[in-house]
SETI-297730 format. One record per residue (C-alpha): x, y, z; residue in one letter. Coordinates in nm, 2 decimals, always signed. Layout:
<recs>
+--------+--------+--------+------+
|     c1 |     c2 |     c3 | resn |
+--------+--------+--------+------+
|      X |      Y |      Z |    A |
...
+--------+--------+--------+------+
</recs>
This chain:
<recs>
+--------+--------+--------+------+
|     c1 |     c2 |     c3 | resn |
+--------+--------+--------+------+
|  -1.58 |  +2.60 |  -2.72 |    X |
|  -1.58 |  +2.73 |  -2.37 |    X |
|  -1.62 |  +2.38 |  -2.23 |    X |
|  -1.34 |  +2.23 |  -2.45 |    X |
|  -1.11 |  +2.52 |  -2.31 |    X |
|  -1.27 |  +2.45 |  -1.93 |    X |
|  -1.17 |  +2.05 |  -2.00 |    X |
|  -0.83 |  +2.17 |  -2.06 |    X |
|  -0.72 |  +2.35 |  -1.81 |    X |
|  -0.79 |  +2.10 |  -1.59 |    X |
|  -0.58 |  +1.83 |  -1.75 |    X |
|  -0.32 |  +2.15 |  -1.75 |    X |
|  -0.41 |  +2.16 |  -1.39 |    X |
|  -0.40 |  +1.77 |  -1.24 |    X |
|  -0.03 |  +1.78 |  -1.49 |    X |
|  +0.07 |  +2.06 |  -1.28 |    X |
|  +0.04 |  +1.91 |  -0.99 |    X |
|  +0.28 |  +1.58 |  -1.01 |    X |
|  -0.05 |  +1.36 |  -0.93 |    X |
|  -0.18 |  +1.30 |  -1.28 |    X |
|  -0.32 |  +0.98 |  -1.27 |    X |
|  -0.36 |  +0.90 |  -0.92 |    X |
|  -0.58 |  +1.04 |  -0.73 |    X |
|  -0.54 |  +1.13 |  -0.33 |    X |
|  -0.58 |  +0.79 |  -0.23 |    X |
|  -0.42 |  +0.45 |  -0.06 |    X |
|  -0.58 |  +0.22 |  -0.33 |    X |
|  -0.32 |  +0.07 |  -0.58 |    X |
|  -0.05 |  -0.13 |  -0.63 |    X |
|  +0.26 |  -0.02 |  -0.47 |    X |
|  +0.61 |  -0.22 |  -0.50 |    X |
|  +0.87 |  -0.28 |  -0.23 |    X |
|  +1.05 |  -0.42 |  -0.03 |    X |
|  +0.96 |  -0.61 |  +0.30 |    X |
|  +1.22 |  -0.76 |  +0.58 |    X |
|  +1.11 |  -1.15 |  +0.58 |    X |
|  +1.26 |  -1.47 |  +0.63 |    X |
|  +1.54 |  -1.21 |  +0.79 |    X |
|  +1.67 |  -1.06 |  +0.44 |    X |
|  +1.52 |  -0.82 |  +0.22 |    X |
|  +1.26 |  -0.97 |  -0.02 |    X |
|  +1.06 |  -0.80 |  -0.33 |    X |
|  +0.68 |  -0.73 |  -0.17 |    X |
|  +0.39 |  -0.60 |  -0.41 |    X |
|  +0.12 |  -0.49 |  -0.24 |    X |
|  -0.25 |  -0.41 |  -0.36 |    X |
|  -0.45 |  -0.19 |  -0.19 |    X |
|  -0.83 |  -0.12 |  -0.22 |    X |
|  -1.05 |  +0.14 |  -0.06 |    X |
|  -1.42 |  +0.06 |  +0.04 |    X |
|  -1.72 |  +0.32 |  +0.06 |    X |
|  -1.61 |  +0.41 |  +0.42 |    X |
|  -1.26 |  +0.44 |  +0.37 |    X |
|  -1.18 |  +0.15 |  +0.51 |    X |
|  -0.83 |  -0.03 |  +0.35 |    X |
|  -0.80 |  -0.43 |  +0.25 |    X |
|  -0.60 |  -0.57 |  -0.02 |    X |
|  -0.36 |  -0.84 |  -0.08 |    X |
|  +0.03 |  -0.88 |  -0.12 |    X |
|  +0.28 |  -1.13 |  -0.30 |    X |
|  +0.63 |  -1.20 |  -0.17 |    X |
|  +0.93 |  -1.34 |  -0.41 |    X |
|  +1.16 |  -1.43 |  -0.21 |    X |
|  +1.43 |  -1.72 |  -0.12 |    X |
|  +1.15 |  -1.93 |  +0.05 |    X |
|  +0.96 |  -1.91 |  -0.25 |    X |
|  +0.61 |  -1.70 |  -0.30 |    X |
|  +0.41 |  -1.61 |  -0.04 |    X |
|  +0.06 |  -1.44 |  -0.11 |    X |
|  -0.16 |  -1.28 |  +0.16 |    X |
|  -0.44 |  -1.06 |  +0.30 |    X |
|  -0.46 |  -0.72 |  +0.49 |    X |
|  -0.76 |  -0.59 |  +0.63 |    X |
|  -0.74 |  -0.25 |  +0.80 |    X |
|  -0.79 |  -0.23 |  +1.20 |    X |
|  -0.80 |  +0.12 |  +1.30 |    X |
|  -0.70 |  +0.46 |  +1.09 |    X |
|  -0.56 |  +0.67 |  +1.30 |    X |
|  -0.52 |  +0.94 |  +1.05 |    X |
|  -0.59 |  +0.95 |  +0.70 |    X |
|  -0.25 |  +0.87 |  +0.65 |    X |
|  -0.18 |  +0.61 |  +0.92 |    X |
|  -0.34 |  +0.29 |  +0.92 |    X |
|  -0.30 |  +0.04 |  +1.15 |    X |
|  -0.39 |  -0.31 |  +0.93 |    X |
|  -0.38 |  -0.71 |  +0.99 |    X |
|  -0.18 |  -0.94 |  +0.77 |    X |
|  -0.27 |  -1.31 |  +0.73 |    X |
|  -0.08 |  -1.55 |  +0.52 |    X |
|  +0.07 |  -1.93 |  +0.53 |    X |
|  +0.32 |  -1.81 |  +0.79 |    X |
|  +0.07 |  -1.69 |  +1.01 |    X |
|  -0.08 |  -1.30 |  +1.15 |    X |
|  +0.02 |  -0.97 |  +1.30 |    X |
|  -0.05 |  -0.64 |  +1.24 |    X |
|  +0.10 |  -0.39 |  +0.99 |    X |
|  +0.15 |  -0.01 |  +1.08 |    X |
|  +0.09 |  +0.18 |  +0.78 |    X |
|  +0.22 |  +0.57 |  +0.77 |    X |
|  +0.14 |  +0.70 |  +0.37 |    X |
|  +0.28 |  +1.02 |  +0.25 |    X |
|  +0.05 |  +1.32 |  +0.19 |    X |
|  +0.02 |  +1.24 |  -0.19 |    X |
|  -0.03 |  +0.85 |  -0.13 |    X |
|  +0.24 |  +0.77 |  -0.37 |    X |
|  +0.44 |  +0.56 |  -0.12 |    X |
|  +0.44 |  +0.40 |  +0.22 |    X |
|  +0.67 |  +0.35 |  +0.47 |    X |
|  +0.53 |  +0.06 |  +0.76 |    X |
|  +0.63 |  -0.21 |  +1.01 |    X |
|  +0.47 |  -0.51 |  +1.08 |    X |
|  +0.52 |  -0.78 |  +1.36 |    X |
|  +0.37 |  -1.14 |  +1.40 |    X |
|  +0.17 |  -1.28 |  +1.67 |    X |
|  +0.23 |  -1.52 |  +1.97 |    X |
|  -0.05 |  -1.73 |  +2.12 |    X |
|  -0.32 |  -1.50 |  +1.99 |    X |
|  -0.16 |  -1.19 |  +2.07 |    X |
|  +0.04 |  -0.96 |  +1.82 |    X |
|  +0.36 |  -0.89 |  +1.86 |    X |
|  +0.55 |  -0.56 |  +1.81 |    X |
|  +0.58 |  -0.44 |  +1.50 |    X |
|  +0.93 |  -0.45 |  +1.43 |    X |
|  +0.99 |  -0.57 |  +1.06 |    X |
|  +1.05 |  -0.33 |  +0.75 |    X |
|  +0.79 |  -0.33 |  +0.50 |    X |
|  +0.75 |  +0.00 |  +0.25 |    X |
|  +0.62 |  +0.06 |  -0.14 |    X |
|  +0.56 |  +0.30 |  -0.38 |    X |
|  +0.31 |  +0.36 |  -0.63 |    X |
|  +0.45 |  +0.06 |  -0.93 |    X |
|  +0.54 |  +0.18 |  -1.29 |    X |
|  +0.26 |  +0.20 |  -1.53 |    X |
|  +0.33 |  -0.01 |  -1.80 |    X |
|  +0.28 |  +0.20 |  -2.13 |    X |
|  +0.04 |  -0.06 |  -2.39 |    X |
|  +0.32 |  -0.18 |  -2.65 |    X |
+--------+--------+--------+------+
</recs>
């Protein structure tokens, strides 16, 4: 009975806290917008975390130029909250700056492209927050 009661209030606990369900982390898919093809376009963007903390993931654009789908693999962290990653897709690379809020639920970040092997400033708008869970009908 004690353990049952232990068990409890710590789902009373993580409910409390406004982070049940996710834990203090970067991975997961966050939805957003992203400047691209110089308008606003819907970005989803899935993010994974390896043993060292390292991010990579992957992204899909819908936009007017159709869908674009890509990769990110993380370059530096400059803080567990900023990342600095590179994007590659059809359109080419660049790097993304990635600055999380304390609780991981959402991103705000700019990315830029790259010009004869060099990357460009990051510039562009690019931002997400954690996507609706889909309750199972």
């Amino acid at each position: 009975m004690k353990r049952f009661k232990l068990v409890a209030a710590a789902i009373a606990l993580l409910a409390l806290s406004g982070n049940a369900g996710y834990a203090a982390s970067p991975a997961g898919k966050f939805c957003g917008e992203v400047i691209s093809y110089g308008d606003y376009q819907d970005i989803q963007t899935n993010l994974n975390v390896d043993r060292d903390g390292r991010i990579s993931g992957t992204y899909k654009i819908d936009g007017q130029a159709g869908r674009t789908d890509g990769n990110i693999v993380e370059k530096d962290r400059t803080s567990p909250t900023e990342r600095t990653l590179i994007w590659t897709d059809k359109d080419g690379t660049g790097l993304l700056l990635l600055h999380f809020s304390e609780n991981y639920q959402d991103f705000k970040a700019a990315w830029g492209g790259s010009t004869n092997g060099r990357f460009d400033p990051p510039i562009h708008s690019w931002n997400g927050s954690r996507c609706p869970v889909n309750p199972a009908p």
